[in-house]
Backbone as ProteinMPNN parsed JSONL, in Angstrom:
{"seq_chain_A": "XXXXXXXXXXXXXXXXXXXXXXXXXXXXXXXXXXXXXXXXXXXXXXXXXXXXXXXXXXXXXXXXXXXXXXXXXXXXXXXXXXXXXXX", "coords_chain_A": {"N_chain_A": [[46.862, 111.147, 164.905], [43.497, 111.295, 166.146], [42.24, 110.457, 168.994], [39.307, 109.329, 170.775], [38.074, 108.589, 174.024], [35.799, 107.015, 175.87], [34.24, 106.505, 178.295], [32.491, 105.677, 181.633], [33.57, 104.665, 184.065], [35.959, 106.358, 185.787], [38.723, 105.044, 186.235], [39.233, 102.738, 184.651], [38.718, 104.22, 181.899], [41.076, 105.842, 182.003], [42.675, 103.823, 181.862], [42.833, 103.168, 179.402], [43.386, 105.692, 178.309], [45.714, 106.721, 179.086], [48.24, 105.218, 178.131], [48.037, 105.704, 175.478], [48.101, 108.712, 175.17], [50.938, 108.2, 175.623], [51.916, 107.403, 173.544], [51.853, 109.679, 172.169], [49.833, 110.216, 170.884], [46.629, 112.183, 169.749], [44.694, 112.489, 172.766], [41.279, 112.53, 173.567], [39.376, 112.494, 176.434], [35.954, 110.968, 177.615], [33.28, 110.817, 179.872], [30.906, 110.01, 179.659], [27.821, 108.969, 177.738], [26.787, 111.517, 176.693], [29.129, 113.235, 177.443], [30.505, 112.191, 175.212], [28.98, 112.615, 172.725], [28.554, 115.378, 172.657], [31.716, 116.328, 172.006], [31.921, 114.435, 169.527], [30.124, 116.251, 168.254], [31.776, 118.579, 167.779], [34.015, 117.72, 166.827], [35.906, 115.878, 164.752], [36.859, 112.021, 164.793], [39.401, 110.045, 164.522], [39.684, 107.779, 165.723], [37.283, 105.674, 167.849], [36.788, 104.562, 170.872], [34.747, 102.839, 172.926], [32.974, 102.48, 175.915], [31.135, 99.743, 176.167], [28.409, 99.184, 178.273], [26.687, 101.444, 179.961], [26.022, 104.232, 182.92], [24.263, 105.726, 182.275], [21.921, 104.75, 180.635], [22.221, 105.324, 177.845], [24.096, 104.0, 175.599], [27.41, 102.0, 174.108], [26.284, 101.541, 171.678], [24.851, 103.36, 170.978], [26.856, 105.245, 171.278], [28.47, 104.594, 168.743], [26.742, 104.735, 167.063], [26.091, 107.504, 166.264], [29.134, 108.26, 166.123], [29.19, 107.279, 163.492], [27.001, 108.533, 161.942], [28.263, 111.08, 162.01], [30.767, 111.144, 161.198], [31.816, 109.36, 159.014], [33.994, 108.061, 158.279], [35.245, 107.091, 160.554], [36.903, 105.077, 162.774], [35.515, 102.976, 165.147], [35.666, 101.35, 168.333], [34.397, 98.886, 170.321], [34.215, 98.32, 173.958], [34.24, 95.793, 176.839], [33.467, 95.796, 180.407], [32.085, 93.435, 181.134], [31.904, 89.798, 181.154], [30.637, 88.851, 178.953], [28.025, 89.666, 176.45], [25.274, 89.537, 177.205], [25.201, 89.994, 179.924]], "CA_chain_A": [[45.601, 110.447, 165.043], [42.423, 111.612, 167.54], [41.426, 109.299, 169.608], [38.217, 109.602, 171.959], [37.966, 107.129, 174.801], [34.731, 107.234, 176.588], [34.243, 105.275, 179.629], [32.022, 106.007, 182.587], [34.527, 104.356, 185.061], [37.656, 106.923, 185.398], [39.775, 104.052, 185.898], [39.35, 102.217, 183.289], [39.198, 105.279, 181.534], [42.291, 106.436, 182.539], [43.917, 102.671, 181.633], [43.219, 103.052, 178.069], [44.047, 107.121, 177.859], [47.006, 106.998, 179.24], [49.144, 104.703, 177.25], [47.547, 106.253, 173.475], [48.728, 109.64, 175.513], [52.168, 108.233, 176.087], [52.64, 106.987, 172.569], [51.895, 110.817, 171.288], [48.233, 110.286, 170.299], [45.946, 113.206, 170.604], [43.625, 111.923, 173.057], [40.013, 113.582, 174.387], [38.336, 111.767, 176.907], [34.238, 111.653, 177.857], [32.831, 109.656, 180.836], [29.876, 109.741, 179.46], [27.671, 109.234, 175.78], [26.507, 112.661, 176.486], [29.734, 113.986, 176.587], [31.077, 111.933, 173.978], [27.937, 113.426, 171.461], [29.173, 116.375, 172.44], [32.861, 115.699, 171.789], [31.823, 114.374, 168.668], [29.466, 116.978, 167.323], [32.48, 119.192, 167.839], [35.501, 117.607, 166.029], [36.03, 114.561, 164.081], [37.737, 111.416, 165.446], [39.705, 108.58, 163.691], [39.445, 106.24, 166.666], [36.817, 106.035, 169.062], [36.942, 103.51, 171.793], [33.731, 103.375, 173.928], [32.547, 100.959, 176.817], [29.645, 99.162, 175.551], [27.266, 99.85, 178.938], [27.063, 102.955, 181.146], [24.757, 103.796, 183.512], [23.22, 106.758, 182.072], [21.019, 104.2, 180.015], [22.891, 105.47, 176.543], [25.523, 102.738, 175.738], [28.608, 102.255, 173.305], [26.124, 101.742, 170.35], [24.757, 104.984, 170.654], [27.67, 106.317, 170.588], [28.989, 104.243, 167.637], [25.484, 105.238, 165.895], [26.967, 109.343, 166.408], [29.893, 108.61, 165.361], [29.208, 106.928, 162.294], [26.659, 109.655, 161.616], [29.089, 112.754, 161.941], [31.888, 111.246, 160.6], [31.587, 106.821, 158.619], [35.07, 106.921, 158.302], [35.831, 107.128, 162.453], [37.093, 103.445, 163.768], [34.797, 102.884, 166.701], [36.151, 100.172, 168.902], [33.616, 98.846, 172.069], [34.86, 97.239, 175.217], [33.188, 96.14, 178.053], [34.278, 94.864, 181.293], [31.442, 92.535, 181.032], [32.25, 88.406, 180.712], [29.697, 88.692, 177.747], [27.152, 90.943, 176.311], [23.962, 89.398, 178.01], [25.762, 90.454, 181.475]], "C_chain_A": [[44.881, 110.984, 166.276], [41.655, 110.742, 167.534], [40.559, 109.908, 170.83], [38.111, 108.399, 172.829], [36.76, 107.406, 176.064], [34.207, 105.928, 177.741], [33.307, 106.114, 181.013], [32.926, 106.087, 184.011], [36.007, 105.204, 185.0], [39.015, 106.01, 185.261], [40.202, 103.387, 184.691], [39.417, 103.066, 182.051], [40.311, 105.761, 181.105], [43.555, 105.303, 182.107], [43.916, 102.819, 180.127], [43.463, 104.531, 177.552], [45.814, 107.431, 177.536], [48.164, 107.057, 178.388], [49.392, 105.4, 175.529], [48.255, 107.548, 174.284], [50.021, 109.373, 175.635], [52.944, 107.988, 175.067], [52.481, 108.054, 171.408], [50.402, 111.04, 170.834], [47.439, 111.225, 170.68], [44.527, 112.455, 171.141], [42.337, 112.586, 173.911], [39.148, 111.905, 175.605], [36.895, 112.374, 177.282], [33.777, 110.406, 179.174], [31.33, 109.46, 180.869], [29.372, 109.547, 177.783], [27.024, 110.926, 175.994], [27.646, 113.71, 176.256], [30.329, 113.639, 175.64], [30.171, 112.193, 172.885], [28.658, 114.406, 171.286], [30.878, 116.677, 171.91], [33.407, 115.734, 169.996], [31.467, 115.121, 166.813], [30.575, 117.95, 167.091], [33.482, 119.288, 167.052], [35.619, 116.284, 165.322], [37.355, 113.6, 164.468], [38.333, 110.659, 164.722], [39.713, 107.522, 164.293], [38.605, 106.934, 167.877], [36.863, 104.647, 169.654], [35.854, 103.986, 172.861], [33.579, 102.511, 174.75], [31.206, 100.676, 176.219], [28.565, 99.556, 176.899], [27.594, 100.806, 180.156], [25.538, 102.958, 181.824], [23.697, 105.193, 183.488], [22.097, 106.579, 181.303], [21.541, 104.648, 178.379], [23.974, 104.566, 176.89], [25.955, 102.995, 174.737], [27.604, 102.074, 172.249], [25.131, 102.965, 170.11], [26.029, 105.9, 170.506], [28.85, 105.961, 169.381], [28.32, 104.894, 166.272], [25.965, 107.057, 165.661], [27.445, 109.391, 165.675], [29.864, 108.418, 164.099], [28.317, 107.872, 161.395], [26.845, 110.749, 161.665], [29.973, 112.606, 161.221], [32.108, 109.731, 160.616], [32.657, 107.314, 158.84], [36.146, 106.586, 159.49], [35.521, 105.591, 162.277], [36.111, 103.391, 165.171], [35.298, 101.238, 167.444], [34.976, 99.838, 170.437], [34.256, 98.358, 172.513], [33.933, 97.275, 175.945], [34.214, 95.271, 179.049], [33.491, 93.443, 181.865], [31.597, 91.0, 180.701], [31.782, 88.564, 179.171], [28.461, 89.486, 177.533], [25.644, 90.54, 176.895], [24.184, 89.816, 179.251], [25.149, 92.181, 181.724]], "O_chain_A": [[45.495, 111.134, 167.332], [40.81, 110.28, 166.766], [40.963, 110.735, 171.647], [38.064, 107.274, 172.332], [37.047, 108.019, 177.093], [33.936, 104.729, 177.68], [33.65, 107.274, 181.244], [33.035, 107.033, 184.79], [36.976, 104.828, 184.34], [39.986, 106.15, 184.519], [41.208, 103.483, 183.989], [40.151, 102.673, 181.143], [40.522, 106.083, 179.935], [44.762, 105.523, 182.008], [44.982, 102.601, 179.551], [43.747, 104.633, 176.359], [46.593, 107.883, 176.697], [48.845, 108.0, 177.986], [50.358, 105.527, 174.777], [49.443, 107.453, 173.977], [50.621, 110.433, 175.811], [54.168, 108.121, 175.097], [52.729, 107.843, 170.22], [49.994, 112.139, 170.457], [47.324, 111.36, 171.898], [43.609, 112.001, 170.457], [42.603, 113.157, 174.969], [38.641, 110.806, 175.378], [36.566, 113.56, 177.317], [34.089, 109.216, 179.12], [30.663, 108.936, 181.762], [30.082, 109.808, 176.811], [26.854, 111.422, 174.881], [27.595, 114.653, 175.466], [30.837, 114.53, 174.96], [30.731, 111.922, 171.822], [29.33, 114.618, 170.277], [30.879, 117.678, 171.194], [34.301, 116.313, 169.379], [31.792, 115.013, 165.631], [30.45, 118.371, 165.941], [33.94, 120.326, 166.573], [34.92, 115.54, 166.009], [38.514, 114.013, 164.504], [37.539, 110.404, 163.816], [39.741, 106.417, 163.751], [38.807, 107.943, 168.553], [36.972, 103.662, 168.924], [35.885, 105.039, 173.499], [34.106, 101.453, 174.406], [30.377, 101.518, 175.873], [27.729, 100.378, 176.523], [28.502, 100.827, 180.987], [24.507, 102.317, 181.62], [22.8, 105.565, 184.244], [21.301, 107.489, 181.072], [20.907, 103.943, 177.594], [24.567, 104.375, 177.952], [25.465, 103.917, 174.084], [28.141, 102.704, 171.338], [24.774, 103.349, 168.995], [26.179, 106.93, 169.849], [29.811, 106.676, 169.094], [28.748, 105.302, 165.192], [26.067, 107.494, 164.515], [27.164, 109.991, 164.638], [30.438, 109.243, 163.388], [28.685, 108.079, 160.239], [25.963, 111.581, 161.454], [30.308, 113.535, 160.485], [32.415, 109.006, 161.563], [32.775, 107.183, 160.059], [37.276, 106.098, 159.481], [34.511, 105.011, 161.877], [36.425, 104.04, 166.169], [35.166, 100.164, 166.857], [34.902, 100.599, 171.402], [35.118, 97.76, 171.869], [33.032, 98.11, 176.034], [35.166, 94.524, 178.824], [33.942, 92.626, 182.667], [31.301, 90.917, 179.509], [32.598, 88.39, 178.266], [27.898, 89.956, 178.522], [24.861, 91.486, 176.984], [23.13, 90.073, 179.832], [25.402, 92.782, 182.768]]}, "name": "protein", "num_of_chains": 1, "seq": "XXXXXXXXXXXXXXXXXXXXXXXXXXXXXXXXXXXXXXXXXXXXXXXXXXXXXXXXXXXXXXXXXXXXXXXXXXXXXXXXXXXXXXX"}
């Protein structure tokens, strides 16, 4: 399975790479939606996991909208570290 995990914050980043890396998963990361376009336009994922807001003004449903337009049958998963999505 290729998993993409796109996160602005390396940390957090880095908390959900790791583990999918430790349980064999091929995993790409992007710390941004620019490089996760790119990422995308490149190779086809079966799980993406994005943060819902970044601060390059592109957020996780741009890069859900990508993925689902390169490749519907990619899982896209958001997170945020946000209480709630008006935050």
């Amino acid at each position: 399975m290729k998993i993409l995990v796109v996160d602005d914050n390396r940390i957090n980043r880095k908390a959900v790479a790791i583990p999918l890396i430790k349980s064999d998963y091929k995993v790409k990361e992007a710390a941004s939606a620019k490089e996760a376009f790119e990422s995308i336009n490149r190779e086809d994922f079966d799980l993406i996991i994005t943060d819902l807001k970044m601060p390059s003004g592109k957020e996780g449903i741009e890069v859900l909208k990508k993925a689902r337009e390169k490749n519907p049958s990619s899982i896209v998963m958001i997170i945020s570290a946000f209480g709630s999505i008006e935050d």
